[in-house]
C-alpha positions, 0 to 999 in steps of 0.5 A, a space after each residue: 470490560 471494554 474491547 480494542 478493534 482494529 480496522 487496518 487499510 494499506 493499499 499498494 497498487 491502485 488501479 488508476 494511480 501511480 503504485 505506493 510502495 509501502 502502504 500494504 507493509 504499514 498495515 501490516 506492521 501495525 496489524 502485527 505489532 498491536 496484536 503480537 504485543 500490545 493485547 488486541 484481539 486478531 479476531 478484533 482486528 481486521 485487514 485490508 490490503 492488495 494481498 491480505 487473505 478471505 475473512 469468513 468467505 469474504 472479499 478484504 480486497 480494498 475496493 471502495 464495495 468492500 471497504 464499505 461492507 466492513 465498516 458499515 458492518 463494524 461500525 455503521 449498524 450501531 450497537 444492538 443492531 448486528 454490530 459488535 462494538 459496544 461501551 466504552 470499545 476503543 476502534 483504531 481506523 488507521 489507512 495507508 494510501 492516497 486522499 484527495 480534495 475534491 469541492 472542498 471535502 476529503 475523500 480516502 481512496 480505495 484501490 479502485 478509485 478514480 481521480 476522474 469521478 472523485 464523488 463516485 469512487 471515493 470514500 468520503 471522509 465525512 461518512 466514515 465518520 458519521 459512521 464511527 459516531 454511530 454510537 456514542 458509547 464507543 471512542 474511535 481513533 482515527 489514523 490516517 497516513 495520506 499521499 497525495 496523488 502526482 501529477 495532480 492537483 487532486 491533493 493539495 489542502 487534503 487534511 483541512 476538512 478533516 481536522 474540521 470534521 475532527 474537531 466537530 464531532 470530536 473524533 480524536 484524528 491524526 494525520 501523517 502531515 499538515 494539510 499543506 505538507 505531503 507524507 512520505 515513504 522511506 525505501 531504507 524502512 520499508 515504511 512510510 515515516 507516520 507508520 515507523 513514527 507511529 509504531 517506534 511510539 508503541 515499541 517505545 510504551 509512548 504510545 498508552 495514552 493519545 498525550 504520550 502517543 501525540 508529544 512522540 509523533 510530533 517529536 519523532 516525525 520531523 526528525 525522520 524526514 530530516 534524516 531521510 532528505 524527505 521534505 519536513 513531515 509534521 502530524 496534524 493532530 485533534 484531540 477534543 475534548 481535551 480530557 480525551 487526551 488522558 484515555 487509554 488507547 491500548 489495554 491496559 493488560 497486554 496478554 500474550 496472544 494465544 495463537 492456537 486457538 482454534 479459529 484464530 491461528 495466527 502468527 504476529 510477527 513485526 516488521 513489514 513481512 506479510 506474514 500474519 493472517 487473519 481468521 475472526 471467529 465473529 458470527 456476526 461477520 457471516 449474517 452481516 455479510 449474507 445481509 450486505 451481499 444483497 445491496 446492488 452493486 456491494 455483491 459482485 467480486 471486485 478481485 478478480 480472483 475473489 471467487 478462485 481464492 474462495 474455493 482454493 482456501 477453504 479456511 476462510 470459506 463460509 463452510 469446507 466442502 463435506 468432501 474435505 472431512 475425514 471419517 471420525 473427524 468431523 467439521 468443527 462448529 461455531 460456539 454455541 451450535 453443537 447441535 447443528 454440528 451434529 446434524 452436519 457431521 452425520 449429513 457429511 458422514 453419510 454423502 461419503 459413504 453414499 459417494 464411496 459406494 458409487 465410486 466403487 460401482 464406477 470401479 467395477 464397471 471399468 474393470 468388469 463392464 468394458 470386456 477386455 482392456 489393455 492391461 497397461 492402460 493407466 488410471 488417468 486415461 480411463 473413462 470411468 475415472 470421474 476427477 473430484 475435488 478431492 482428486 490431488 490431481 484433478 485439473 482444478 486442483 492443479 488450477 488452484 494450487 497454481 492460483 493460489 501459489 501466484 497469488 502468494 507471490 504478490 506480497 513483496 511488492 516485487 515486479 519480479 514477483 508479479 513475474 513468477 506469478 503471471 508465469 505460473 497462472 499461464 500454466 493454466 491452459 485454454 479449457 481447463 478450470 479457473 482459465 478466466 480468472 487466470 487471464 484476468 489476473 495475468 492481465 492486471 499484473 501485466 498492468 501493474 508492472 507497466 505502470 511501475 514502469 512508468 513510475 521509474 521512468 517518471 523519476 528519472 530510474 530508465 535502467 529500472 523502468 526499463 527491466 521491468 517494462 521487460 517483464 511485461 508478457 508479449 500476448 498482453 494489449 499492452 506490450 507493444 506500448 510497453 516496447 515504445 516506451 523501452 526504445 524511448 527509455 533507452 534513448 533516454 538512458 543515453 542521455 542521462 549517462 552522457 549528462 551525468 559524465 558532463 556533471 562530474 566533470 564539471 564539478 571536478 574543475 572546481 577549485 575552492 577559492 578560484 572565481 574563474 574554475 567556477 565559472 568554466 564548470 558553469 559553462 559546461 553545465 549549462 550544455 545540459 538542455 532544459 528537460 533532459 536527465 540531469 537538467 535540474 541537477 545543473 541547474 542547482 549545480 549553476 545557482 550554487 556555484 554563482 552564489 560562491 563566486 559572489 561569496 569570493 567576490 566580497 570577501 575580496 571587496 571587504 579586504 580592500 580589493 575593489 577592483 579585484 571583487 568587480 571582476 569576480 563579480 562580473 563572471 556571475 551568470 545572468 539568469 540565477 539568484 545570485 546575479 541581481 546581487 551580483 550587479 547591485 553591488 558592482 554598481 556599489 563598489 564602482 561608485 566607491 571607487 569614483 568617489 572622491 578621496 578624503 
């Protein structure tokens, strides 16, 4: 019986690249609707996001490291060699996030790629590839919703080696747009327009086989960006051998998932709330993993709180600490290893009662040892008060429970949550645990807000930019070019007000049908100085007002009013489309007029 994976990538806040806003959510959303309706597996499906949670005791931070550890794990080992795929397996590969073109090939970018060292921090598209054809016996289903980078050129004609690679080794691929088109985000979905497209085509049941998955995109795509003012977005779709469009690409029987099973608790939930956690149960994930960690340059953590998050959720560590078990209730084991379980439970039971016995002989010699006490001298200050883990109140625990509730506050994307969360971490104070972590968090977060404010800024949202440049920590290196960029945002907030006042009342002096009041809202439109707020605004407002005055000027020159329709034609402004039109057909008209009269 053939099984259905999921490898799901929806990356946010790149470090070296303007933020996304709904990459992580388009995940998700997949990730929840696959497993919450269709019958794939959550331990078959993976996720890696900004936010998304340890599996098995490692990093689904989408650093190109870890990106390579879980596909060389899910796919490049190849069946019979510690991967779990095999015959007939379906794997959908869907990522969400930025693609570039760099010497003529593709590369996907994780979170820590670099548009400097494209070659170096990139994933090739060629290698993922090469890995999904691994083996043969498995067919992938590669889905790739790529942005290109602003202010690049990084991105332009991304998709077209893909399709080549597609085609060539007959990877069924679709793509969010053609190669010379850009995929978008919609902020009224909360989505890019390829992942609503692509999970309206599930809900649907448009989406059973790659025909019925295809003739929906590529109807449902289009009118998204047309119905969100988003430029045309059409998918670019390959699909070879052609009988492969007839395969089932979800199963056939979608059971309801069970999410009480131990190992496996998860909550499916639709829509773009990070609210689904994944926990596979897989064995093979653990030696894989032991196996990967020891490659150079795959074992440092590349989240900074990698290790912090490690110890604060034990439910994704490799194994809970002994400390953690209750007497009577020992720590479940794996499938399979009821032995070693046993051996493990009693090692637990016996490193409580040994850590018993010594904490009530530090007990003791606090009391009995130290001769007379203050007797209101509190358990807290007491020397022989040795903090454990297992202490609710010990500084580490503080530590990470403050970690652990910052980290949770990330998931809405939010500047104003990335706040709370540097306000929280910097409850941890010099000295104490996870202090480290804490500042390097806090400092990233810093650097996340201010380049969402720079992103605002760059469309032309100064009062955006502005209120979360703000929230930027005044101890962080940055503030100070934070604050530069406030003063100069407010300047620019000036002058976006007084130009968008100078638009409004340019555009209440027009009169339908009356050439000369288009003329005076041009006039006043073009006060607007090149490169200000509002400049190309009244630029569009100068073209399309010029096109209406040649519009009146020959409808008066059909009715018969020539001279009429040369004076109207004459106050079309020089420097815009509609003035070569303008001054051809005053040339026409005046010599209608010499001519002589039959």
């Amino acid at each position: 019986m053939s099984n259905h994976w999921l490898l799901a990538i929806g990356i946010n806040q790149y470090q070296h690249f303007q933020p996304l806003n709904f990459a992580q959510a388009d995940a998700q959303a997949l990730w929840n609707y696959l497993v919450g309706k269709t019958g794939f597996m959550p331990d078959r499906c993976l996720l890696l996001t900004d936010t998304s949670p340890f599996v098995e005791g490692q990093s689904t931070y989408p650093s190109k490291a870890n990106l390579q550890k879980w596909i060389d794990w899910l796919c490049k080992d190849g069946q019979g060699s510690g991967s779990p795929l095999g015959p007939g397996d379906v794997v959908w590969c869907f990522f969400s996030g930025y693609g570039v073109t760099w010497e003529g090939q593709d590369y996907l970018m994780p979170i820590d790629g670099n548009a400097a060292n494209i070659a170096n921090t990139g994933i090739a598209v060629r290698s993922l590839f090469e890995g999904l054809k691994t083996n043969p016996a498995v067919m992938p289903l590669v889905l790739l919703d790529i942005k290109h980078p602003p202010f690049t050129s990084v991105g332009v004609g991304t998709g077209t080696q893909t399709l080549e690679l597609a085609r060539d080794m007959q990877i069924p691929t679709l793509l969010s747009c053609q190669p010379n088109q850009s995929a978008g985000e919609a902020a009224d979905l909360h989505h890019g327009l390829f992942a609503q497209s692509l999970i309206e085509a599930l809900r649907t049941g448009a989406g059973t086989t790659l025909a019925d998955l295809s003739e929906s995109l590529r109807g449902r795509l289009p009118a998204l960006s047309e119905q969100y003012s988003l430029p045309r977005q059409d998918p670019a779709i390959v699909v070879q051998p052609p009988e492969n469009m007839e395969r089932v690409i979800i199963p056939y029987n979608a059971p309801a998932v069970n999410t009480n099973s131990a190992g496996n608790q998860h909550q499916a939930q639709e829509g773009g709330a990070i609210a689904a956690t994944l926990s596979p149960s897989l064995a093979a994930v653990k030696q894989h993993m032991q196996n990967v960690a020891t490659i150079p340059g795959a074992s440092g953590p590349q989240n900074p709180f990698e290790e912090a998050l490690n110890r604060a959720e034990p439910g994704f560590a490799e194994a809970p600490p002994a400390v953690a078990a209750a007497p009577g209730q020992p720590t479940p084991a794996p499938a399979g290893n009821v032995e070693t379980a046993r051996k493990g439970s009693f090692w637990q039971r016996l490193l409580l009662w040994t850590g018993g016995v010594l904490l009530l002989l530090l007990v003791l010699v606090s009391i009995f040892g130290r001769g007379r006490q203050p007797a209101r001298q509190g358990a807290g200050s007491t020397p022989g008060t040795v903090p454990t883990l297992s202490d609710p109140g010990s500084p580490e625990q503080r530590s990470q429970a403050r970690l652990k509730q910052a980290t949770t506050l990330l998931q809405s994307n939010q500047v104003a949550q990335f706040s709370r969360a540097i306000a929280l971490a910097s409850q941890i104070k010099p000295g104490e645990p996870l202090y480290d972590e804490a500042q390097q968090a806090i400092a990233r977060w810093s650097q996340v807000i201010f380049e969402t404010a720079q992103g605002r800024a760059e469309k032309g949202n100064f009062e955006a930019a502005i209120a979360a440049a703000s929230l930027v920590p005044k101890d962080q290196p940055i503030h100070e070019e934070a604050e530069k960029l406030i003063a100069l945002w407010r300047g620019a907030a000036k002058k976006q007000q007084t130009n968008r006042n100078t638009l409004q009342a340019a555009k209440k002096l027009v009169q339908p049908g009356q050439a000369s009041s288009y003329n005076q809202a041009i006039d006043l439109v073009r006060q607007i100085p090149a490169g200000e707020p509002g400049s190309a605004e009244a630029k569009q407002l100068t073209n399309q007002w010029s096109q209406s005055i040649l519009n009146l000027a020959q409808s008066r020159a059909s009715e018969g009013f020539i001279n009429q329709a040369i004076e109207t034609a004459s106050l079309v402004p020089n420097n815009t489309p509609a003035y070569p039109k303008a001054k051809a057909a005053i040339e026409q008209w005046k010599r209608q007029l010499s001519a002589p009269k039959k």
